[in-house]
Every structure is written in C-alpha cells, then in structure tokens.
N, CA and C atoms as an extended XYZ file, in Angstrom:
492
Properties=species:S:1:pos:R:3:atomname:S:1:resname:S:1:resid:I:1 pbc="F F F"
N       -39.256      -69.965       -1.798 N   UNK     1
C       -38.648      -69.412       -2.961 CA  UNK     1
C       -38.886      -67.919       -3.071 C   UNK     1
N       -40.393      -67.279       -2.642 N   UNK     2
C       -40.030      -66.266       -2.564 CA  UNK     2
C       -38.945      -64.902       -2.036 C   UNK     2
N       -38.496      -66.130       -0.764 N   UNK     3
C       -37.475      -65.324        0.217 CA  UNK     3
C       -36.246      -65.006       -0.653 C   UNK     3
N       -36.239      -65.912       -1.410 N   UNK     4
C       -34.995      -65.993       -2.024 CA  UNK     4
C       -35.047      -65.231       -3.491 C   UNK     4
N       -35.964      -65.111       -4.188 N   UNK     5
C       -36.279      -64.106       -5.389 CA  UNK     5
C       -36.147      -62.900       -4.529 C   UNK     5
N       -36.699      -62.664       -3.306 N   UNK     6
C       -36.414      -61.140       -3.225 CA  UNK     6
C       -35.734      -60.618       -2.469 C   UNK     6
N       -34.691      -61.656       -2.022 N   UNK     7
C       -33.177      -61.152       -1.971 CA  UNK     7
C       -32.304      -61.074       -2.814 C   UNK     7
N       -32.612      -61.719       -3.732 N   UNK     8
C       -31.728      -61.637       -5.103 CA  UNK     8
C       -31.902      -60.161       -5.688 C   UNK     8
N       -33.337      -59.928       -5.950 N   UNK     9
C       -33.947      -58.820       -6.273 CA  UNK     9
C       -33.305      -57.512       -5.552 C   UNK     9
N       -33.292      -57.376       -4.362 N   UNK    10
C       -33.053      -57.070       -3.389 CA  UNK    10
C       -31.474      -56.282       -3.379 C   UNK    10
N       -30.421      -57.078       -3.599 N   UNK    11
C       -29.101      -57.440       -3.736 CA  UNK    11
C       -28.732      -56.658       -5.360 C   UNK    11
N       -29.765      -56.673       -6.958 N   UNK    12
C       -29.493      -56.467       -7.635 CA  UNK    12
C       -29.957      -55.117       -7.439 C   UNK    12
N       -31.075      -54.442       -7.029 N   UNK    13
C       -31.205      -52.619       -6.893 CA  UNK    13
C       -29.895      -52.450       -6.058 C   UNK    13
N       -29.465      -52.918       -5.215 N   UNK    14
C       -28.745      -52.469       -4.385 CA  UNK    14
C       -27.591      -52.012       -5.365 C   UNK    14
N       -27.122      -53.241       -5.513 N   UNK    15
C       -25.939      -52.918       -6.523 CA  UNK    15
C       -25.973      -51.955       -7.612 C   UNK    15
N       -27.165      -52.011       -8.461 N   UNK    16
C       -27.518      -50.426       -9.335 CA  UNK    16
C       -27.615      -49.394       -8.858 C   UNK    16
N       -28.067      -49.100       -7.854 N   UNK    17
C       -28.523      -47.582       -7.161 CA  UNK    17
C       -27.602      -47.495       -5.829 C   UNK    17
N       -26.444      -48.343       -5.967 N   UNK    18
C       -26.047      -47.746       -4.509 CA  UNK    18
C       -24.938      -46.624       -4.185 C   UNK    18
N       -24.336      -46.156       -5.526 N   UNK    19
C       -24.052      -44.124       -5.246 CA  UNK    19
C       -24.980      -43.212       -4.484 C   UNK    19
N       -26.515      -43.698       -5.351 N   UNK    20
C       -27.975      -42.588       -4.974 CA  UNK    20
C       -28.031      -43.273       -3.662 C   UNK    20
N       -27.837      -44.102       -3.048 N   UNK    21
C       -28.378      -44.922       -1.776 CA  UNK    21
C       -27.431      -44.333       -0.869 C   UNK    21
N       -26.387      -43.807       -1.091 N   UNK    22
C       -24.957      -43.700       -0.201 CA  UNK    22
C       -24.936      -41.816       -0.295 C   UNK    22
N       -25.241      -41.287       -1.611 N   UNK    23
C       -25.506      -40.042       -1.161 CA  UNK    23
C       -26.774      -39.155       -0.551 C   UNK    23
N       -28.134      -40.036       -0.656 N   UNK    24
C       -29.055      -39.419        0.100 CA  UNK    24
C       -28.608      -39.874        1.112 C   UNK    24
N       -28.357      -41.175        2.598 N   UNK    25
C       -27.649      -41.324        3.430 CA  UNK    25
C       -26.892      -39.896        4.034 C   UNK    25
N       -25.957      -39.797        2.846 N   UNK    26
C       -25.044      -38.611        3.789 CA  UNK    26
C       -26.062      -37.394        4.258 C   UNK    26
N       -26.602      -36.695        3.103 N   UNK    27
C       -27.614      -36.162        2.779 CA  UNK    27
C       -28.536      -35.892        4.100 C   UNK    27
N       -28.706      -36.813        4.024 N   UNK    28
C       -29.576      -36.694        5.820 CA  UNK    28
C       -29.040      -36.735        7.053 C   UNK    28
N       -27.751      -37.358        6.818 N   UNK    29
C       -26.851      -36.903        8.275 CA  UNK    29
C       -26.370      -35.856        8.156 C   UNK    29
N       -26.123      -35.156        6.980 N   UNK    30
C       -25.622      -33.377        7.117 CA  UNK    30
C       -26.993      -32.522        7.988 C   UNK    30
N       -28.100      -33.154        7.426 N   UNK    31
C       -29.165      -32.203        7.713 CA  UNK    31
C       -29.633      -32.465        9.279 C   UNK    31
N       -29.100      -33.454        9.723 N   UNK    32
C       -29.555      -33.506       10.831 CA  UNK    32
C       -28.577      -32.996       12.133 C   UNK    32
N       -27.244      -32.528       11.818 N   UNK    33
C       -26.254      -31.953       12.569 CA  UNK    33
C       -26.335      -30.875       13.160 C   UNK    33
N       -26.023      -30.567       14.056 N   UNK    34
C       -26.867      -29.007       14.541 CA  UNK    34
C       -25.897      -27.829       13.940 C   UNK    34
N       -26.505      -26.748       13.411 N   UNK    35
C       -25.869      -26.004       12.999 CA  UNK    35
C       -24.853      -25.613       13.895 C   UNK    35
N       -24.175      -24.671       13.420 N   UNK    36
C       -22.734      -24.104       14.203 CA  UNK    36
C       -22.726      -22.831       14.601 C   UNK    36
N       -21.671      -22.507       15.495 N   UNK    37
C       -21.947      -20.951       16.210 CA  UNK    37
C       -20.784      -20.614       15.898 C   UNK    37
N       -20.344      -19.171       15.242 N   UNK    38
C       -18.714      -19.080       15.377 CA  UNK    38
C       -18.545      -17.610       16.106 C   UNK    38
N       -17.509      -17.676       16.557 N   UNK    39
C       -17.226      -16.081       17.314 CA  UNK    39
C       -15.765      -15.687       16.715 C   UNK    39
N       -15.863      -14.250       17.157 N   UNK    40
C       -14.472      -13.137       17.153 CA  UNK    40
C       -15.035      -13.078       15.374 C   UNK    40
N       -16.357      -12.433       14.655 N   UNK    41
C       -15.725      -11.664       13.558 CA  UNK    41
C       -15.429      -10.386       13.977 C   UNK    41
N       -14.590       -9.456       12.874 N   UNK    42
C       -14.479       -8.501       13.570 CA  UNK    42
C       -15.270       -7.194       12.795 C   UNK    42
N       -15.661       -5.768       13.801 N   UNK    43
C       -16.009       -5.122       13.329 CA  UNK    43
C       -15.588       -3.503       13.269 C   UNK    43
N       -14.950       -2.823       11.977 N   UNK    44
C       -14.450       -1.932       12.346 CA  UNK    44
C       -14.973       -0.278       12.427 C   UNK    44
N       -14.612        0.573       13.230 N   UNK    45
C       -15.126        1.692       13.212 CA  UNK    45
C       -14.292        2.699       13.232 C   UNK    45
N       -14.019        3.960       12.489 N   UNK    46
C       -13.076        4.301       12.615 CA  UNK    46
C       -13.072        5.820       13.480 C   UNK    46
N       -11.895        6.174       14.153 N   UNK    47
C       -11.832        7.363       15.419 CA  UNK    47
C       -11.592        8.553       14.548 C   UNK    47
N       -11.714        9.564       15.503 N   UNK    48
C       -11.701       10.590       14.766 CA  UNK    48
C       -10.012       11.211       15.150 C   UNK    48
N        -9.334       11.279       13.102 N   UNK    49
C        -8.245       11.260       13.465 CA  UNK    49
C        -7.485       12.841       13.424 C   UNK    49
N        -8.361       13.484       13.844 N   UNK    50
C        -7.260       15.260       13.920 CA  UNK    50
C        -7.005       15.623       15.047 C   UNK    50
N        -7.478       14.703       16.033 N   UNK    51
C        -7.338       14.775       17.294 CA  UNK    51
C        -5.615       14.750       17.978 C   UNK    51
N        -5.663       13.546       17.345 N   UNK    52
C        -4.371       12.368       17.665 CA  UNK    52
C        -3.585       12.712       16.597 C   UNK    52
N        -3.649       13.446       15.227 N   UNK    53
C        -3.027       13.944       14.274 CA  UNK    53
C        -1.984       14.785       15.010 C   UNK    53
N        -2.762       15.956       15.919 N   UNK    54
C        -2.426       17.081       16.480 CA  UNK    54
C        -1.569       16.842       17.235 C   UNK    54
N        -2.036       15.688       18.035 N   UNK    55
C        -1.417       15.171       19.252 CA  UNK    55
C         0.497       14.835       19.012 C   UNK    55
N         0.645       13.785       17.922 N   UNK    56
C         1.468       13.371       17.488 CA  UNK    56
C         2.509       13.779       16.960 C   UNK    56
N         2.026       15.305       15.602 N   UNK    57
C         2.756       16.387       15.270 CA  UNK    57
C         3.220       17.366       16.568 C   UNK    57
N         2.744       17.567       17.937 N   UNK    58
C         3.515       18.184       18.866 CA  UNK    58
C         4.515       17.181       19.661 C   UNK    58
N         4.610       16.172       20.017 N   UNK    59
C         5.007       15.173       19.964 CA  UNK    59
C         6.218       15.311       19.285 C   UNK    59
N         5.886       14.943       17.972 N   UNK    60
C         7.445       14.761       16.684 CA  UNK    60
C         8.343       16.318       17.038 C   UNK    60
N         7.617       17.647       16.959 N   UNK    61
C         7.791       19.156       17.283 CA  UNK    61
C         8.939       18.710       18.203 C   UNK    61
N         8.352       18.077       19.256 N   UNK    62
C         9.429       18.505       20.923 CA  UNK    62
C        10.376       17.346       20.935 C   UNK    62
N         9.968       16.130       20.285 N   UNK    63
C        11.497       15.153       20.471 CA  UNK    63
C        12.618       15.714       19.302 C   UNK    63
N        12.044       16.265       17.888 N   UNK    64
C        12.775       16.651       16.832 CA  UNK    64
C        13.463       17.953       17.367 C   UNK    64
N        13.252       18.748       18.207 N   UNK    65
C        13.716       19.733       18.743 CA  UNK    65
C        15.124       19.303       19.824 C   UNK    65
N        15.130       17.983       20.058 N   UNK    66
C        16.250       17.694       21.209 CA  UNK    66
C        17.179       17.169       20.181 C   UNK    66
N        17.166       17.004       19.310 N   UNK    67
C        18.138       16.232       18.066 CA  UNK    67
C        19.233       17.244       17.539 C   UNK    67
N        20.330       16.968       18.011 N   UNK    68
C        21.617       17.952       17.810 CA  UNK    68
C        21.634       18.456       16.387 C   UNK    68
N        21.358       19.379       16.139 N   UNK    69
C        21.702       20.268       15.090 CA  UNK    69
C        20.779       20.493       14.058 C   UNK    69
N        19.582       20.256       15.301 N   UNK    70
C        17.772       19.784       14.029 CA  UNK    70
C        17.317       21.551       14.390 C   UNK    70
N        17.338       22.270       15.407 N   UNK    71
C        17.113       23.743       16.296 CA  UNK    71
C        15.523       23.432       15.967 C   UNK    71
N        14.785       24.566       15.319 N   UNK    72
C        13.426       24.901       15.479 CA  UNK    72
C        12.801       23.904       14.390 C   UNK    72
N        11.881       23.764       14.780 N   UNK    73
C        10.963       22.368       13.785 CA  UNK    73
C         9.836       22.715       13.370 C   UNK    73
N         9.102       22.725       11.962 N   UNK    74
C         7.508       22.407       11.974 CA  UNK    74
C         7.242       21.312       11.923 C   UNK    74
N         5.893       20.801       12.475 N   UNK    75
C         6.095       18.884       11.205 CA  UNK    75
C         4.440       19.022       10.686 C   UNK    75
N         4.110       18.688        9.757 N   UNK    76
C         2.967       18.500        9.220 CA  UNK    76
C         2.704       17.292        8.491 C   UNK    76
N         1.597       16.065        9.012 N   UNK    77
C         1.654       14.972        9.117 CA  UNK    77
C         0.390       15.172        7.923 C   UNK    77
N         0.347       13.956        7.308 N   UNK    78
C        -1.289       13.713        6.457 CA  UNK    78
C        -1.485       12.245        6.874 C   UNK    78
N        -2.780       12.479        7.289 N   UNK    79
C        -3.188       11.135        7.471 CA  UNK    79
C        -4.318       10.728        6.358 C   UNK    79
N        -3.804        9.130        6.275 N   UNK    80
C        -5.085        8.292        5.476 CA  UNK    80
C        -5.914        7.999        5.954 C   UNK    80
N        -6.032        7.280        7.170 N   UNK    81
C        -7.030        6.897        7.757 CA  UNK    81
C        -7.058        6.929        9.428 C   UNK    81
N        -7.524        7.220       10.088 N   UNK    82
C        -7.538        7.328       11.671 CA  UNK    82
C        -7.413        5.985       12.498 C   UNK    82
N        -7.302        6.316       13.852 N   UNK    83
C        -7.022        5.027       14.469 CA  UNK    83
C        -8.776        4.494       14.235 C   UNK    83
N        -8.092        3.116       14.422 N   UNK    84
C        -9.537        2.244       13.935 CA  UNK    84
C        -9.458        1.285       15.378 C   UNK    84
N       -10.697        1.170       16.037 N   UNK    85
C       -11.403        0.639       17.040 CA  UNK    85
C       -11.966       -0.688       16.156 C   UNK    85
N       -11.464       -2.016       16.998 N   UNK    86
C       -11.727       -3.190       16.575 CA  UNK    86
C       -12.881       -3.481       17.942 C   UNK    86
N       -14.363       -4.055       17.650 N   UNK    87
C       -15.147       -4.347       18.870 CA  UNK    87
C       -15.046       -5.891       18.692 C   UNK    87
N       -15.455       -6.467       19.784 N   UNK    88
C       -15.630       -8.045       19.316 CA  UNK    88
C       -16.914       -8.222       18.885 C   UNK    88
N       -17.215       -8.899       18.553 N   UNK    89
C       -18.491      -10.098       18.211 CA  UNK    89
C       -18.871      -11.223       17.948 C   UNK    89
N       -19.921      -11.629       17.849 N   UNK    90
C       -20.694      -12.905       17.932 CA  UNK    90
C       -21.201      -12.966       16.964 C   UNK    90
N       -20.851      -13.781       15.983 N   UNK    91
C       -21.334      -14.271       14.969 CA  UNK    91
C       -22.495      -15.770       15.238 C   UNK    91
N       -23.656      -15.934       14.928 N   UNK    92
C       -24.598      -17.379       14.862 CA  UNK    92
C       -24.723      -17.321       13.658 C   UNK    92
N       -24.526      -18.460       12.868 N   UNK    93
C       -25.027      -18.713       11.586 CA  UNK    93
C       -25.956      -20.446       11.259 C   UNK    93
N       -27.237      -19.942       11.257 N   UNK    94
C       -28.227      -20.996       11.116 CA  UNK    94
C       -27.742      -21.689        9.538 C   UNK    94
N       -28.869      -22.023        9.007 N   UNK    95
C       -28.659      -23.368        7.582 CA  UNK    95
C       -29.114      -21.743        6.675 C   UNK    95
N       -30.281      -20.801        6.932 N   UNK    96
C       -30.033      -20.149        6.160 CA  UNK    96
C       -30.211      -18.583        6.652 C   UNK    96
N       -29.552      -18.637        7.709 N   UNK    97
C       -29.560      -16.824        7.965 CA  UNK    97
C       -28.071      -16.687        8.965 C   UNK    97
N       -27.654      -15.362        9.200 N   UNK    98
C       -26.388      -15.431        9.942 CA  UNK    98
C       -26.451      -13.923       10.365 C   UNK    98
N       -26.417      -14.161       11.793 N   UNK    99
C       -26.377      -13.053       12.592 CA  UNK    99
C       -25.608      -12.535       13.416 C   UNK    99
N       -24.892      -11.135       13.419 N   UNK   100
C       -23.639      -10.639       14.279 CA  UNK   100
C       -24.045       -9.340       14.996 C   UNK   100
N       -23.952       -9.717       15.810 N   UNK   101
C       -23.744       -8.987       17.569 CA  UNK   101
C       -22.543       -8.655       17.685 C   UNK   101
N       -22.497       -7.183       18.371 N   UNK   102
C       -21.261       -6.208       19.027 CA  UNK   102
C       -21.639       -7.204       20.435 C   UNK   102
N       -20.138       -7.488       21.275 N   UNK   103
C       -20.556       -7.846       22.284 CA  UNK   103
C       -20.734       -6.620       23.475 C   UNK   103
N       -21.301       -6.409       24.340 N   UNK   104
C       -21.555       -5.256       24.932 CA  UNK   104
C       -21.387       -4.996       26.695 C   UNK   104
N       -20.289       -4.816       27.427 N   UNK   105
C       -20.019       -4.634       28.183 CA  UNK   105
C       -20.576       -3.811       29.039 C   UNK   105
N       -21.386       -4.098       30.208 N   UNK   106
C       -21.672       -2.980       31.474 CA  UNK   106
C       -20.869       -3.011       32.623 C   UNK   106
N       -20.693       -1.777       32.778 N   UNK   107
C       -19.979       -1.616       34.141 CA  UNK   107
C       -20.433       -0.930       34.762 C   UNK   107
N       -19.922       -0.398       36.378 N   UNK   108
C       -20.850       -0.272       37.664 CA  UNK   108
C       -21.611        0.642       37.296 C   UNK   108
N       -21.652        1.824       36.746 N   UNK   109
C       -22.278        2.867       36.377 CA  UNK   109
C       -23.632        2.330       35.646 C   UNK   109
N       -23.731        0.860       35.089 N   UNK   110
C       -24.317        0.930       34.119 CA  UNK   110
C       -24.609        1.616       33.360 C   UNK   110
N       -23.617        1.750       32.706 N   UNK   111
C       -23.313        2.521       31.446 CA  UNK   111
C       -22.364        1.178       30.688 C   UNK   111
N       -23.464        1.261       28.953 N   UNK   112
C       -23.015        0.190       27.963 CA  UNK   112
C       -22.253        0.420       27.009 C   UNK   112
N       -21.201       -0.333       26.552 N   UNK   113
C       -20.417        0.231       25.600 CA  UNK   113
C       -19.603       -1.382       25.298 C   UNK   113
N       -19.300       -1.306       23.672 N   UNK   114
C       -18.993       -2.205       23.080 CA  UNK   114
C       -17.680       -2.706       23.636 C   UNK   114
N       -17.290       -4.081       23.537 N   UNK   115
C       -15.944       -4.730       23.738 CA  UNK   115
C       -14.682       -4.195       23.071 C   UNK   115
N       -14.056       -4.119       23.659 N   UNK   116
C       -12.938       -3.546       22.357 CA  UNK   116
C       -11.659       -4.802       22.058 C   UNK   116
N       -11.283       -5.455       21.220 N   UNK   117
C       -10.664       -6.534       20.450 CA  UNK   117
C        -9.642       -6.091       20.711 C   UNK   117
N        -9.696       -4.768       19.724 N   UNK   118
C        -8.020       -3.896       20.001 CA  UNK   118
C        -8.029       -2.560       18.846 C   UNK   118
N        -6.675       -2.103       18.723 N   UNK   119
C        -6.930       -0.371       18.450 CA  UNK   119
C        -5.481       -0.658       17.069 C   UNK   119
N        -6.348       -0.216       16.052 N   UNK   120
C        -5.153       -0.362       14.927 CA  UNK   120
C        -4.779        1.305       14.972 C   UNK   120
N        -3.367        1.387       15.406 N   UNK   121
C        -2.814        2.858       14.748 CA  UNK   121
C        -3.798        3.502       13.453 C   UNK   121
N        -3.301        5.000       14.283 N   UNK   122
C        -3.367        5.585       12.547 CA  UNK   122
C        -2.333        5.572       11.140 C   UNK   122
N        -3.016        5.119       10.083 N   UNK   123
C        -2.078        4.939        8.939 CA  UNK   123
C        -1.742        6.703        8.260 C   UNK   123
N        -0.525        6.771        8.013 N   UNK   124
C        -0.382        8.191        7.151 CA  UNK   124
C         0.497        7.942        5.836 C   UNK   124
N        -0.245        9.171        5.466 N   UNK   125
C         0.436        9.199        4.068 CA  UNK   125
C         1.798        9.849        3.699 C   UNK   125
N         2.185       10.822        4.462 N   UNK   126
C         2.980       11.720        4.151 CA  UNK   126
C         3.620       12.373        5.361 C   UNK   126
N         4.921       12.997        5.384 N   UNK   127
C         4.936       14.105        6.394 CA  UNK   127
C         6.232       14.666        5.569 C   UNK   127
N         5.992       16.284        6.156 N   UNK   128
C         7.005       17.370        5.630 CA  UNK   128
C         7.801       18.290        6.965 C   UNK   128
N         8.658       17.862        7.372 N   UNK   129
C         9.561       18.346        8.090 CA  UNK   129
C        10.391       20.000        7.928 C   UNK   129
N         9.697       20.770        8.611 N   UNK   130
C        10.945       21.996        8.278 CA  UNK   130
C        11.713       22.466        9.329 C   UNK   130
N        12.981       22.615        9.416 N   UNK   131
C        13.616       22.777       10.415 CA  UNK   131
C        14.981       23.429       10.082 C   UNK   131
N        15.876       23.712       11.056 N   UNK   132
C        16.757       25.005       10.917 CA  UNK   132
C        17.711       24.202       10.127 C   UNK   132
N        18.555       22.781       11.089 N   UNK   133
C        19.331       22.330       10.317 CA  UNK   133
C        19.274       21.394        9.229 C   UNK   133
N        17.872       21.421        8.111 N   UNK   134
C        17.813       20.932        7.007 CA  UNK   134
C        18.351       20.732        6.568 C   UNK   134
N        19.515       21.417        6.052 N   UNK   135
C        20.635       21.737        4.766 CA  UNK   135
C        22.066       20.720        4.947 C   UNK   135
N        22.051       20.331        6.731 N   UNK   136
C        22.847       19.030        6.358 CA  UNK   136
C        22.036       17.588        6.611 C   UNK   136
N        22.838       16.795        5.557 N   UNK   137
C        22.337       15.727        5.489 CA  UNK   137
C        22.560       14.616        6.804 C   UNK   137
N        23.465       14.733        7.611 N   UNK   138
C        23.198       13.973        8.804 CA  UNK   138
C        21.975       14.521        9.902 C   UNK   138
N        21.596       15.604        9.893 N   UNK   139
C        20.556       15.813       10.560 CA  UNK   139
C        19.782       15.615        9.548 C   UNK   139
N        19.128       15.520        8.461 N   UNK   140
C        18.049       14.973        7.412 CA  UNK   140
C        18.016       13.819        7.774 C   UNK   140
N        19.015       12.376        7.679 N   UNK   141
C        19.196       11.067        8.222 CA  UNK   141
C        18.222       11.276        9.370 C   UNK   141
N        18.668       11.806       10.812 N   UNK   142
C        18.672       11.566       12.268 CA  UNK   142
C        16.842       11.600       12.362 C   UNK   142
N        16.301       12.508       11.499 N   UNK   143
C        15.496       13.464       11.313 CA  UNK   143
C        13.950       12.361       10.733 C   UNK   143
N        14.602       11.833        9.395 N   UNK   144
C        13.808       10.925        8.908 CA  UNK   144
C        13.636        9.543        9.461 C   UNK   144
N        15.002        9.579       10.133 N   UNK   145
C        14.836        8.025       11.315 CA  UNK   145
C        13.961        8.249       12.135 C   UNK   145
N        13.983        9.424       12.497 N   UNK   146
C        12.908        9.398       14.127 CA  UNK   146
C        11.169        9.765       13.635 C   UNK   146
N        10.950        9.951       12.154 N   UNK   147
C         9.715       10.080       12.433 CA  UNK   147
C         9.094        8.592       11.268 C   UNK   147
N        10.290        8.302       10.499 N   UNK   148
C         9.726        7.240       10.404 CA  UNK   148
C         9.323        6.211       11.129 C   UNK   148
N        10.342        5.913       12.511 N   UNK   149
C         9.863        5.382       13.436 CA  UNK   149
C         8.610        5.406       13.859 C   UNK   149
N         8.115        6.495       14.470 N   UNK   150
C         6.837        7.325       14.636 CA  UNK   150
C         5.990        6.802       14.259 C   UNK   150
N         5.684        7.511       12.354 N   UNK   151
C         4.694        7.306       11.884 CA  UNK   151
C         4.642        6.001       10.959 C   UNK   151
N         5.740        5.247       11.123 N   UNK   152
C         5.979        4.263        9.815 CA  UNK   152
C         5.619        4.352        8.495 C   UNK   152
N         6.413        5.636        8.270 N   UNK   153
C         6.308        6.253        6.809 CA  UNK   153
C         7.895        5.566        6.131 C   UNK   153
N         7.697        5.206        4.733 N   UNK   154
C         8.959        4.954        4.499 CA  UNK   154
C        10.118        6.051        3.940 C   UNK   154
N        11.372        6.067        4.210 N   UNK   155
C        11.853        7.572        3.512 CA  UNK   155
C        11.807        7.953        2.740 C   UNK   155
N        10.891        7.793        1.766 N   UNK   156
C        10.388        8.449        0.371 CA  UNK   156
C         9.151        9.012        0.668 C   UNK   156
N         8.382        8.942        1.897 N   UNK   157
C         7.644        9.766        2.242 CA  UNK   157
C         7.600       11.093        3.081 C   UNK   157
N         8.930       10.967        3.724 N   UNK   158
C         8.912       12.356        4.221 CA  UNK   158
C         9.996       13.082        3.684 C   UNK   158
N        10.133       14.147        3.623 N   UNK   159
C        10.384       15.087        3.106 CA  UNK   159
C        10.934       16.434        4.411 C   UNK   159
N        12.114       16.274        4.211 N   UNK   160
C        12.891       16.862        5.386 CA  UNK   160
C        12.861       18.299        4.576 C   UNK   160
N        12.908       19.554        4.817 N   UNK   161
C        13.435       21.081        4.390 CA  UNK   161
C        14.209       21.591        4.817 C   UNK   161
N        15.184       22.635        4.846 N   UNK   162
C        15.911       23.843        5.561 CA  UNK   162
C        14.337       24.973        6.027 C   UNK   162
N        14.492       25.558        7.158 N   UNK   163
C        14.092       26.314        7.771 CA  UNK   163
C        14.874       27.746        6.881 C   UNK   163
N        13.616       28.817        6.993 N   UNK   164
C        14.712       30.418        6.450 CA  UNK   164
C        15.153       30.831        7.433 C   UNK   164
C-alpha cells in the first residue's frame, strides 16, 4: 500500500507543479547549450576625404569641359562625409561578455593590415558649377545630369551658374 499512496501522491504534485516542473526543465537545457559565435559585424572608419574631393572636382572640370556648349568650368564639391572603409570582423559572444576582433591579414612582406569588407563612396552635400555656357538651359540640363550622376546629388543640389 505504500507503493501505491506514493504514486498517487506522486501523480498529485505532479499535476500541481507541473508549469514550475516544465520551466526549470527548459531552464537547464538553455544553460547547458554552448554558447554561439557570430561573424561579419561591421566596423567603420572613415578616409580622409580632400584627397578624393580634389580628385573628383578635376575629374567633373575635364569631362564638363567636353560637353557642347558647357566651354570653361569651375566645380566646387562639399562633402559630408568621406569614403568610409568597411573592415571585417569577428564577433564571440559568451552568456555574459561579447568580443569583436578586426580580422587581420598578413602578406609576404609581413606587413599587417585589417580585412577590408568593402569601400562606401563619399556622400556630398552640395556642388556649384560655373561655366561659360550657364545662361542656357540645355547645357544647365546636360550639366546637372553629368554630375549628378557623379556625385549622386539630387538637382536641387547643384547649382549650375553663367561664367563672366
């Protein structure tokens, strides 16, 4: 008879406590899972942009110069932000700490230097165009097509002039 009182017994906690019985259960199979590793966060750094500013405004100068009825050109670009260098990395994240690594490439020289993910353009804010044939509006069109292209400014950002 005892076997049987304390399966009954047995059978009735069960049935009261068995949410708390079913969530410590999980409870301990979460904790016993091995933590996880994740990769590719990314990390950004940004280039130095008066370089490639310069670069770009001679650039716009000599193609805006072949454009029928555009003659002599200035261009003066503003930039927001410079080209930005994406590196890869390695993210580990334990139960309570999380750690990220540049991944770091050697080559024959041994000489070290970070992975590179990839290279976001430079973003700009503005550009002001001055040039001979300003004053008509199909070279203003031809004018704002080719550097919006360029810089992916929209045409409310640049600003075409007549040259004196």
């Amino acid at each position: 008879m005892d076997r049987l009182a304390l399966k009954e017994k047995a059978q009735q906690l069960l049935g009261k406590y068995r949410y708390v019985i079913l969530i410590l259960l999980v409870g301990v199979v979460l904790m016993l899972l091995p933590s996880r590793q994740e990769k590719t966060n990314q990390t950004y750094i940004p280039a130095e942009p008066v370089e490639q500013k310069q670069d770009i405004q001679k650039e716009l100068t000599q193609i805006l110069t072949q454009i029928d009825g555009v003659g002599a050109v200035q261009v003066m670009l503003t930039v927001a932000s410079g080209e930005e260098t994406v590196y890869q990395t390695d993210t580990e994240t334990t139960d309570d700490t999380c750690r990220i690594e540049t991944v770091i490439v050697t080559d024959a020289n041994r000489t070290q230097q970070g992975l590179v993910q990839m290279k976001n353009p430079p973003k700009y804010l503005g550009a002001i165009i001055v040039c001979k044939g300003g004053g008509n509006s199909a070279v203003k069109l031809a004018v704002v097509e080719a550097v919006s292209r360029v810089t992916g400014l929209g045409a409310d950002q640049i600003s075409v002039l007549k040259m004196k």
